[in-house]
C-alpha positions as CSV (number, residue, x, y, z in Angstrom):
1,X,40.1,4.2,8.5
2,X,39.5,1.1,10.5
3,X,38.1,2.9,13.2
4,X,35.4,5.1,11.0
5,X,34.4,1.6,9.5
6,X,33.9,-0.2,12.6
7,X,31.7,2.8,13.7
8,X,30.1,2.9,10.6
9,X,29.0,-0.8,10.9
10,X,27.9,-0.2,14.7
11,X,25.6,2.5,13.6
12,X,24.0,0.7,11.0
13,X,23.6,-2.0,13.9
14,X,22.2,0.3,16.0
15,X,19.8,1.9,13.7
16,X,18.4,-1.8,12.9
17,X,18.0,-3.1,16.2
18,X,16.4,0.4,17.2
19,X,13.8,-0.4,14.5
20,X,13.4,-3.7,16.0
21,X,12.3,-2.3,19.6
22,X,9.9,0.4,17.9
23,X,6.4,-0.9,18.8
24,X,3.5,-2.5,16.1
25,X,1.3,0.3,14.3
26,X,-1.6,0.5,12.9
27,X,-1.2,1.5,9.2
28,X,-3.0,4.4,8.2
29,X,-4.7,5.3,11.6
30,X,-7.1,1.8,11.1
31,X,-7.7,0.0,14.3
32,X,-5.7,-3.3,14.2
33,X,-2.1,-2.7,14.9
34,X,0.5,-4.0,12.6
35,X,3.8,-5.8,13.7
36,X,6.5,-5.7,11.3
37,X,8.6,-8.5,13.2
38,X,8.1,-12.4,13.5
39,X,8.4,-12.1,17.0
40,X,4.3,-11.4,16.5
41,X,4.2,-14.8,15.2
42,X,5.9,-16.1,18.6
43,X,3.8,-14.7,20.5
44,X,0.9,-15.5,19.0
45,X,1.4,-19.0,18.3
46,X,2.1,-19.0,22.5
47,X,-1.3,-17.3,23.6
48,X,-3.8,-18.7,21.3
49,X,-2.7,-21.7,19.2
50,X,-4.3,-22.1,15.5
51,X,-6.0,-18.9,16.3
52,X,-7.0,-16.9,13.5
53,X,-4.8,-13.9,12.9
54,X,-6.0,-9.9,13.2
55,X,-8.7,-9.3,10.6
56,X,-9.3,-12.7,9.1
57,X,-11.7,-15.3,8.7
58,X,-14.9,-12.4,9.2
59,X,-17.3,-14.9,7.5
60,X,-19.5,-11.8,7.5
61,X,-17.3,-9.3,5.2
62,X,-18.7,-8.2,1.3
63,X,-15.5,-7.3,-0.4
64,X,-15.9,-3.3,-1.8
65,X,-16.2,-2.1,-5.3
66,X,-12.7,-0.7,-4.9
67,X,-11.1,-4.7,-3.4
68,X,-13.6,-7.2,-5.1
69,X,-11.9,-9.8,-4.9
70,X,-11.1,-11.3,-1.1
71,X,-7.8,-12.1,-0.5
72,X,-6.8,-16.2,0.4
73,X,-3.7,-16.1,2.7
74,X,-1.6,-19.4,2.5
75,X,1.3,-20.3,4.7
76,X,4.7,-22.2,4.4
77,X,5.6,-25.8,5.5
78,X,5.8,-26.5,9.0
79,X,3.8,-23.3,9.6
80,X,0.2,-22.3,10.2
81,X,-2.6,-19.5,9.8
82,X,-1.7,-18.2,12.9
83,X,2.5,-18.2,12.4
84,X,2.6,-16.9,9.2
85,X,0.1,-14.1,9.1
86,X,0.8,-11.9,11.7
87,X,1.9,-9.0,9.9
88,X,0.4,-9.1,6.7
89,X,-3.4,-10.1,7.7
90,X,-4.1,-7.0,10.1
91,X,-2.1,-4.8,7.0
92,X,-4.8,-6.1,4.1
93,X,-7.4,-5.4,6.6
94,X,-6.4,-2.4,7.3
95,X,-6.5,-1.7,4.1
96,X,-10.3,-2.2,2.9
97,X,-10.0,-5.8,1.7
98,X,-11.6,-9.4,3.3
99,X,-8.9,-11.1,4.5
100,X,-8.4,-15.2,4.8
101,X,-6.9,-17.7,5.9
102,X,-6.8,-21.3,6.8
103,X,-3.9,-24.1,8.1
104,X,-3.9,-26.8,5.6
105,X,-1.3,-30.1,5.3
106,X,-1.4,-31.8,9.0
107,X,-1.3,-35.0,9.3
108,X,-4.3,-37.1,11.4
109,X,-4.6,-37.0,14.0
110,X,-5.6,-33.6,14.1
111,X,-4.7,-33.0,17.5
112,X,-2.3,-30.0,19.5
113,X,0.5,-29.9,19.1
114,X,0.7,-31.2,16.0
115,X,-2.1,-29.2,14.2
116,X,0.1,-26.2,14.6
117,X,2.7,-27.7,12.0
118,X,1.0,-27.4,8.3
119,X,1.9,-27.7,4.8
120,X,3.1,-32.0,5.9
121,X,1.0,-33.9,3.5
122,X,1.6,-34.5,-0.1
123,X,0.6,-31.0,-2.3
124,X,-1.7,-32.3,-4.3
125,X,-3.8,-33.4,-0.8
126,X,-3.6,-29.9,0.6
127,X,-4.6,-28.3,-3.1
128,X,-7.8,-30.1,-2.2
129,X,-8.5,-28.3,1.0
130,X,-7.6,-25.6,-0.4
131,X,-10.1,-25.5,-2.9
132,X,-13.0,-26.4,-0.5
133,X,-11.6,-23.1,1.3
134,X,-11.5,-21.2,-1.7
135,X,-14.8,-22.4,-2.5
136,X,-16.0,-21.4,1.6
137,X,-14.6,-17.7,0.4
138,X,-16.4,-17.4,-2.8
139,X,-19.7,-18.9,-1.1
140,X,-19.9,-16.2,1.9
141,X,-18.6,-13.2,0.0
142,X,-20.7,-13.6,-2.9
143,X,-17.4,-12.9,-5.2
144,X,-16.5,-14.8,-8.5
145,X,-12.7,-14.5,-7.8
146,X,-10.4,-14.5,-5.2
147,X,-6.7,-12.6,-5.1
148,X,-3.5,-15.1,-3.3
149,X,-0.8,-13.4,-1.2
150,X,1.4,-17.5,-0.4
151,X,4.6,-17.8,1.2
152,X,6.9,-20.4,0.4
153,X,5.3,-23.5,0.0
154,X,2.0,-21.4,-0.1
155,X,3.8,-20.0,-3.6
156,X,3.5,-23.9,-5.4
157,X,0.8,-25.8,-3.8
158,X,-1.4,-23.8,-5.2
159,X,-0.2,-23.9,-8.3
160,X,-1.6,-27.5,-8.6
161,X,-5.1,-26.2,-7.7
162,X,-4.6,-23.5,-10.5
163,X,-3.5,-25.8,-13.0
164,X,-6.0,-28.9,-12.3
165,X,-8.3,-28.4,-10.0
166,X,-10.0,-25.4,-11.6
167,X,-8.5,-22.4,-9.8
168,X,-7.2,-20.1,-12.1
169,X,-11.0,-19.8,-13.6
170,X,-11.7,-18.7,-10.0
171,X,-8.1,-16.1,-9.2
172,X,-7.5,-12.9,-9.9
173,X,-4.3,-11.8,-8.6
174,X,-1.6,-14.2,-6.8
175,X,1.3,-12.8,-5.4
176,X,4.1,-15.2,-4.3
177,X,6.6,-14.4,-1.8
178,X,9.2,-16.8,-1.9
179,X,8.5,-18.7,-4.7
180,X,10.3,-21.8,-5.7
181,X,8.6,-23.1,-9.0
182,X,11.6,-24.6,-10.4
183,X,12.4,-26.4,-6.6
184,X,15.3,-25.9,-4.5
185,X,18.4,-27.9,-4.9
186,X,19.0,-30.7,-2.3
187,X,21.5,-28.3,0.2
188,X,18.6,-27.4,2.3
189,X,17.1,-30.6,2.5
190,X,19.3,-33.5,3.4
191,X,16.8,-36.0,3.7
192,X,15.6,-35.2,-0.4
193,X,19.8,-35.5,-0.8
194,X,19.5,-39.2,1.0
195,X,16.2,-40.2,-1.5
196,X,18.4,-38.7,-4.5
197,X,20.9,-41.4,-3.1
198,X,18.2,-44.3,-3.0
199,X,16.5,-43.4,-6.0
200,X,13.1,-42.3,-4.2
201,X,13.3,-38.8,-4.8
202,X,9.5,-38.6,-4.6
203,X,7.4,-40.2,-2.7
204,X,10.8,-40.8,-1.2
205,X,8.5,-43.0,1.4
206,X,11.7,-44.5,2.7
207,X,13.6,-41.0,4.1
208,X,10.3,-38.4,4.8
209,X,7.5,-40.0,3.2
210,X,5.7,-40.6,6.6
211,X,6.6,-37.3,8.4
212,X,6.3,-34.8,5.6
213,X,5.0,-36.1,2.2
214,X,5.8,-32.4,0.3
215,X,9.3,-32.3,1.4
216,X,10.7,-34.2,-1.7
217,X,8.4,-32.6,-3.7
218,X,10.2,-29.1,-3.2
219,X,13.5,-30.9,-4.6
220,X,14.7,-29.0,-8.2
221,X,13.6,-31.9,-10.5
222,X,11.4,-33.8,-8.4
223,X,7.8,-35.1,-10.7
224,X,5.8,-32.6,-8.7
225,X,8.2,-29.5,-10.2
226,X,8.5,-30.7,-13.8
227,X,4.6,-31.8,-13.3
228,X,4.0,-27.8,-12.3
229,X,6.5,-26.7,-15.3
230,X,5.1,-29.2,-18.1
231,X,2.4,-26.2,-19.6
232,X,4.0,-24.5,-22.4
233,X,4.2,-21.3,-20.4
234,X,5.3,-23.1,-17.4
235,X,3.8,-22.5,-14.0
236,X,2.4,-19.1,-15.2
237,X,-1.1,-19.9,-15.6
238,X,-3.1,-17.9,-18.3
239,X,-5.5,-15.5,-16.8
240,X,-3.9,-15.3,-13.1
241,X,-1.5,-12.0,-12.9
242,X,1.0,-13.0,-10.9
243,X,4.1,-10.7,-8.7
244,X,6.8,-12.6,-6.9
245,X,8.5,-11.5,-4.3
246,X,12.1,-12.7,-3.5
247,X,15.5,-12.2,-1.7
248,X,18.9,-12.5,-2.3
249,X,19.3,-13.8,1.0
250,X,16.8,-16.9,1.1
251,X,18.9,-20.0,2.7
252,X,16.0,-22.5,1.5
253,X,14.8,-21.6,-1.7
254,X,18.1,-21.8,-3.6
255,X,18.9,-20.6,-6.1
256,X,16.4,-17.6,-4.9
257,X,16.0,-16.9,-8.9
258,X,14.3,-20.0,-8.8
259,X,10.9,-17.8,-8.1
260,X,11.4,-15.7,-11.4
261,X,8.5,-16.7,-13.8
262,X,10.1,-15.7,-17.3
263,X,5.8,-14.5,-18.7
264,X,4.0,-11.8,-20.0
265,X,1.5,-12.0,-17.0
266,X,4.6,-11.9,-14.3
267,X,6.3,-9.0,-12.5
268,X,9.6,-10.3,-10.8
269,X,10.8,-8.0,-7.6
270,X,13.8,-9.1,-5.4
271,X,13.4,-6.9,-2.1
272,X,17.3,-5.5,-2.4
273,X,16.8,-3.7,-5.5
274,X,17.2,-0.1,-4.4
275,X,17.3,-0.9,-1.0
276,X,20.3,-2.5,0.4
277,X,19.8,-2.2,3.8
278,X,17.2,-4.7,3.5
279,X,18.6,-8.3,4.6
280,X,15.5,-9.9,5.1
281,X,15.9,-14.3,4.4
282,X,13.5,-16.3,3.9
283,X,11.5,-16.5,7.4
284,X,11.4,-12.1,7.8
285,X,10.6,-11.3,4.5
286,X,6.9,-12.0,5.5
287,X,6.9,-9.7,8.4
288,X,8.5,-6.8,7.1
289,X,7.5,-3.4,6.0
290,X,8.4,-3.1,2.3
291,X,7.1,-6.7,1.6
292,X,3.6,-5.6,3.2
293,X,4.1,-2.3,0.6
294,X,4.9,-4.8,-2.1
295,X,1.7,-6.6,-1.9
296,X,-0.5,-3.6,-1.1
297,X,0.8,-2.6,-5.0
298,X,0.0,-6.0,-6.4
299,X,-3.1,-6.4,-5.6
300,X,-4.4,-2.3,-6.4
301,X,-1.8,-1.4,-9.0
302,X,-3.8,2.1,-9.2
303,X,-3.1,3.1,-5.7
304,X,0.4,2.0,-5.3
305,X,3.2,3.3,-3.5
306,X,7.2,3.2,-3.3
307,X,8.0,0.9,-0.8
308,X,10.1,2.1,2.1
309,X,13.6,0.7,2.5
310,X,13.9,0.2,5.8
311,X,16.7,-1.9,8.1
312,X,15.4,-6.2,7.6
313,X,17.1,-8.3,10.1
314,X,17.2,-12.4,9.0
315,X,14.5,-14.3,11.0
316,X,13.6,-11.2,12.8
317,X,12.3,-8.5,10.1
318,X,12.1,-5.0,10.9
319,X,9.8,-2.8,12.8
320,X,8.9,0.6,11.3
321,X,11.0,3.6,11.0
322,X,11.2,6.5,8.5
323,X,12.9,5.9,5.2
324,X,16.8,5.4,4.7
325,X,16.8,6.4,1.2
């Protein structure tokens, strides 16, 4: 019985590293090829720094009557435009709609290196680049509203540009991959642990202030979280439909429930439900194959699809192979 086990467990190794080595496609037959792996991200980031990813930033695109709203992409801390968008940019394009996206949160000076690392300064800073982005969108497309696919900390800044800087009169849809809008506890972030310690949990200008002025704002508790969670319904904002996206396996947004928004205008989805071969953490869950599916659903509920279950490696994600279930 040992035996058949251990071979079991190699053949599901096999099958997942197999879809890891299957080459990027482009969905439906469209010209920009889609790879469902971070590796993309690598490789990217290597050739052509803060370069936009496949199909964004077409200043010249008019969203259609079927995807009227463009889509905003926003990235994760210590990421970029170009690190975090790999995957799901060329997919979105792919599919009909005009596609977005911008680095936001560095630090001056804005010089390379350093201007590949986003998502440093304080939230409620990058909420207001955001919304002169958001308002760039609106001005070039001629639209009234925009949709939001965010990752990570692209899942809460925003929500301070919905809830006071006039953004939720100007979204549609926002879907939310890795959300934390209750925080994360301290585990993941040893330096918040250390301003818990001194009493600074926020601006916590002693321990990370300087270097990264959102990091003790992700902490469970900290004034930026209870400041995102003081409206009666919470960080679900009236008018916005939002979907959230999460995984059992996330090692920095924890606990992962801490994403679940408990309203009427909220669809909760955790990646493993019906599909455990799906291991994707909190870095691969943006490059992977049922996430893209996921999103294609949120955004045109009419034309939505079942998701395939397919192998998800942590940090790597999963490249595309037919269905396991």
């Amino acid at each position: 019985m040992a035996g058949r086990r251990g071979l079991a467990l190699l053949g599901g190794v096999v099958v997942a590293l197999a879809a890891l080595a299957t080459p990027a496609v482009a969905a439906g037959g469209s010209d920009l090829p889609v790879p469902y792996g971070f590796s993309a991200a690598i490789t990217a980031e290597a050739a052509a720094p803060n370069s936009d990813p496949p199909g964004s930033n077409d200043w010249s695109c008019r969203p259609s009557e079927e995807h009227p709203e463009p889509v905003v992409l926003v990235h994760g801390l210590v990421a970029s435009k170009t690190t975090n968008w790999q995957t799901m940019s060329p997919l979105l394009k792919n599919n009909g709609y005009c596609v977005y996206a911008l680095t936001y949160g560095v630090p001056a000076p804005d010089v390379f290196p350093q201007n590949q690392i986003g998502g440093l300064l304080p939230m409620e800073q990058s909420a207001r680049e955001f919304d002169a982005f958001v308002s760039r969108v609106l001005d070039a497309t001629g639209a009234s509203k925009v949709d939001l696919v965010g990752h990570s900390e692209g899942t809460i800044m925003p929500e301070y540009w919905l809830q006071f800087l006039g953004g939720a009169a100007r979204t549609d849809k926002y879907v939310a991959v890795t959300p934390l809008y209750q925080g994360t506890l301290t585990k993941p972030l040893p330096t918040a642990a250390f301003a818990d310690a001194l009493g600074v949990r926020e601006p916590a200008s002693a321990v990370v202030g300087p270097a990264c002025g959102s990091c003790p704002q992700f902490v469970a508790g900290s004034p930026y979280v209870k400041r995102m969670n003081a409206q009666p319904g919470g960080p679900a904002v009236p008018g916005v439909t939002y979907t959230t996206v999460m995984t059992r396996y996330d090692e920095l947004v924890v606990p992962y429930t801490s994403g679940r928004l408990d309203a009427l205008n909220a669809t909760n989805i955790v990646v493993q439900d019906g599909c455990g071969v799906d291991l994707s953490d909190h870095l691969s869950i943006i490059s992977t194959a049922r996430t893209g599916q996921i999103i294609l659903n949120a955004l045109d509920p009419a034309e939505a699809e079942a998701p395939p279950c397919l192998p998800s490696l942590p940090a790597l994600g999963n490249k595309v192979l037919p269905p396991l279930i």
